[in-house]
C-alpha positions as CSV (number, residue, x, y, z in Angstrom):
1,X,9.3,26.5,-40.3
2,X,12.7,24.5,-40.4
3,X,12.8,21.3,-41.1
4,X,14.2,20.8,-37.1
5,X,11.3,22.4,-36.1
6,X,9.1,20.4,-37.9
7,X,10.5,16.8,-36.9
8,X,10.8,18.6,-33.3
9,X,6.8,19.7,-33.4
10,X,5.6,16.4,-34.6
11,X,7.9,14.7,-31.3
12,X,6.3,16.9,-29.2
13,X,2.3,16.0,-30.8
14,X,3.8,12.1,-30.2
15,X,5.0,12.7,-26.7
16,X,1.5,14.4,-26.0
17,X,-0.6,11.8,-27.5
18,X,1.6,9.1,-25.1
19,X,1.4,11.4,-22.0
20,X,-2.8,11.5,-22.6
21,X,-3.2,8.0,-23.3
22,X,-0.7,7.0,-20.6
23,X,-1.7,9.5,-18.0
24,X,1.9,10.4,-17.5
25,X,3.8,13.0,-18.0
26,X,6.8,12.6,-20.5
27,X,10.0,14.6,-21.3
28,X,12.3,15.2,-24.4
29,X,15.7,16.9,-24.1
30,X,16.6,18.9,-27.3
31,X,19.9,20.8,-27.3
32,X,19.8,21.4,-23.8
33,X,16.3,22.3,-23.2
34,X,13.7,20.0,-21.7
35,X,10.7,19.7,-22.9
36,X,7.3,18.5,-20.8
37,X,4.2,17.5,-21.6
38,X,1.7,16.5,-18.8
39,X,-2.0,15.7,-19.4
40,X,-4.7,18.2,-17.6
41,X,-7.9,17.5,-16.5
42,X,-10.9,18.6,-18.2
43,X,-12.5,21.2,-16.3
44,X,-16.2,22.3,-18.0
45,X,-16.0,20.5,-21.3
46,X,-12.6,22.7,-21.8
47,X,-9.5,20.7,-21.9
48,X,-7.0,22.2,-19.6
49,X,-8.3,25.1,-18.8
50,X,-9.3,26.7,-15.7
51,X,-10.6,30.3,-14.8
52,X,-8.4,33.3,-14.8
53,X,-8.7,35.9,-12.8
54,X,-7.1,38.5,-14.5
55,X,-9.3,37.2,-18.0
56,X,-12.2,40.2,-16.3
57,X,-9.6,42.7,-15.9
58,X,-8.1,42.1,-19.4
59,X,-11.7,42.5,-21.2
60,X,-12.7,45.1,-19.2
61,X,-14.7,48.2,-21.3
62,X,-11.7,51.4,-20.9
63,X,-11.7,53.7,-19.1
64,X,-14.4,56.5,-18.6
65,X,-11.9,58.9,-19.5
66,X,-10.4,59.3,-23.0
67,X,-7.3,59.4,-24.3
68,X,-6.4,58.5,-20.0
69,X,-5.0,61.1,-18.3
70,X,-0.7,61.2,-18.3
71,X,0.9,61.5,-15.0
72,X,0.0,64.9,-14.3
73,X,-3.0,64.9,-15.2
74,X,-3.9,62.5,-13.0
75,X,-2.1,64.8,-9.6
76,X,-4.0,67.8,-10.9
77,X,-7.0,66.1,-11.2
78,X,-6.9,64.2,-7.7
79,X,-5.8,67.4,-5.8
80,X,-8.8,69.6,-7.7
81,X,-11.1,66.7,-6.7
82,X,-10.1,67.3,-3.4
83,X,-10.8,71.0,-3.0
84,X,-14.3,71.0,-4.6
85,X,-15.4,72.4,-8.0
86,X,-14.9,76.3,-8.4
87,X,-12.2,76.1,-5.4
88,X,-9.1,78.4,-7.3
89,X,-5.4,77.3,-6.5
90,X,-2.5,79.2,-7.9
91,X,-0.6,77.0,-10.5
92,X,2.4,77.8,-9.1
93,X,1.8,75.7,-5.8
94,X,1.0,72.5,-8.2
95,X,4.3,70.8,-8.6
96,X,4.6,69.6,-12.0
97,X,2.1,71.8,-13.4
98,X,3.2,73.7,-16.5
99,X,1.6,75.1,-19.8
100,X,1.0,71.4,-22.0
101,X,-0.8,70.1,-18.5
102,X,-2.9,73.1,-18.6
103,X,-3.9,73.0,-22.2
104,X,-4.7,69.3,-21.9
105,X,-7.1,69.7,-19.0
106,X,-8.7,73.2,-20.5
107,X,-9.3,71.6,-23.6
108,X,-11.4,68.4,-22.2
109,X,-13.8,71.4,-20.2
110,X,-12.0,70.3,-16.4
111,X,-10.5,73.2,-15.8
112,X,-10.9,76.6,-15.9
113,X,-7.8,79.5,-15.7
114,X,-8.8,82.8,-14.4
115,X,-5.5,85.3,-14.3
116,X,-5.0,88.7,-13.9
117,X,-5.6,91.0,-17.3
118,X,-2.6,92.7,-16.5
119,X,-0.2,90.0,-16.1
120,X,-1.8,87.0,-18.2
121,X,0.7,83.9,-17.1
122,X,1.8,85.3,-13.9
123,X,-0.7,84.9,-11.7
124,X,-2.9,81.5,-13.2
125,X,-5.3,80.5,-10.9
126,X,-7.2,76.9,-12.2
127,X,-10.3,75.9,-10.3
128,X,-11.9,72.5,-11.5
129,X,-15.5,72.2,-13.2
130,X,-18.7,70.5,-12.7
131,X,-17.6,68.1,-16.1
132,X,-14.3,67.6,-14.4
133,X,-15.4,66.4,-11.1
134,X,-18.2,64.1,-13.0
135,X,-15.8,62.2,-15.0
136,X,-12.7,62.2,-12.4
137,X,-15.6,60.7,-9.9
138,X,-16.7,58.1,-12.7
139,X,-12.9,57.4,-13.3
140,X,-12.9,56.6,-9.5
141,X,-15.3,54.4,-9.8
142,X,-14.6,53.0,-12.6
143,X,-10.6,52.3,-11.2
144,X,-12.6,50.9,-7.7
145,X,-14.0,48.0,-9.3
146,X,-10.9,47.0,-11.6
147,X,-8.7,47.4,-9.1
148,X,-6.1,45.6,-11.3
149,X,-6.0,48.5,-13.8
150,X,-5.2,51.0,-11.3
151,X,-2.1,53.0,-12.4
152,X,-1.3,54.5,-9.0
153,X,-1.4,52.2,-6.1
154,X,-3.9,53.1,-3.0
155,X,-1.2,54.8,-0.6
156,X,0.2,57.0,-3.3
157,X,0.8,60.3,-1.6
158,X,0.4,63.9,-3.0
């Protein structure tokens, strides 16, 4: 720290210990900033401080689902839910639906690819699992009661 700084800090503690013992609030210019210092009521035994909401959603445990689902994910997921475990849908109909989605999802058991033996990545057809629709249903939850986490608002459309 500068030696400004340090003749600024210990103005600042001064102006605070006035503004406390005064009950007023007091100001300090310094190249063209100003500076206030107001004294707060103690709340609880802590000085200042008062509840804020968003300290729950902060602390929160994560999310049920690890690493979170990207973008995609999460559209894949939501329409699968929709349909019902073991329901197949061609990949081709999923926008934004390509091989690195598909690998993700198959990979944490959500998913599974049936395709024709003859044609292997023509005609993909993904249906969702019982371990997908568990966790994308705990996710739910889990996104219901912190709604401040929630990545995509409530009206998003598919």
């Amino acid at each position: 720290m500068t030696k400004r700084a340090l003749i600024k800090t210990a103005e600042l503690e001064r102006m605070a210990k006035t503004a406390k013992k005064f009950n007023v609030t007091v100001s300090l210019e310094y190249e063209g900033v100003t500076f206030y210092v107001k004294p707060m009521e103690e709340a609880d035994g802590v000085q200042g401080l008062t509840a804020n909401p968003w300290d729950a959603e902060l602390h929160a445990r994560p999310e049920p689902v690890q690493p979170p689902f990207d973008h995609r994910e999460l559209f894949v997921m939501e329409l699968l839910s929709k349909l019902g475990v073991g329901e197949k849908v061609h990949c081709g109909t999923i926008r934004s639906f390509g091989p690195s989605t598909q690998k993700k999802l198959e990979e944490r058991g959500y998913i599974e690819v049936a395709s024709a033996p003859e044609q292997p990545f023509r005609d993909r057809e993904i249906s969702l699992t019982h371990a997908g629709l568990a966790d994308w249903r705990a996710l739910e939850r889990y996104r219901s009661t912190h709604r401040g986490l929630q990545h995509l608002p409530d009206d998003y459309a598919l």
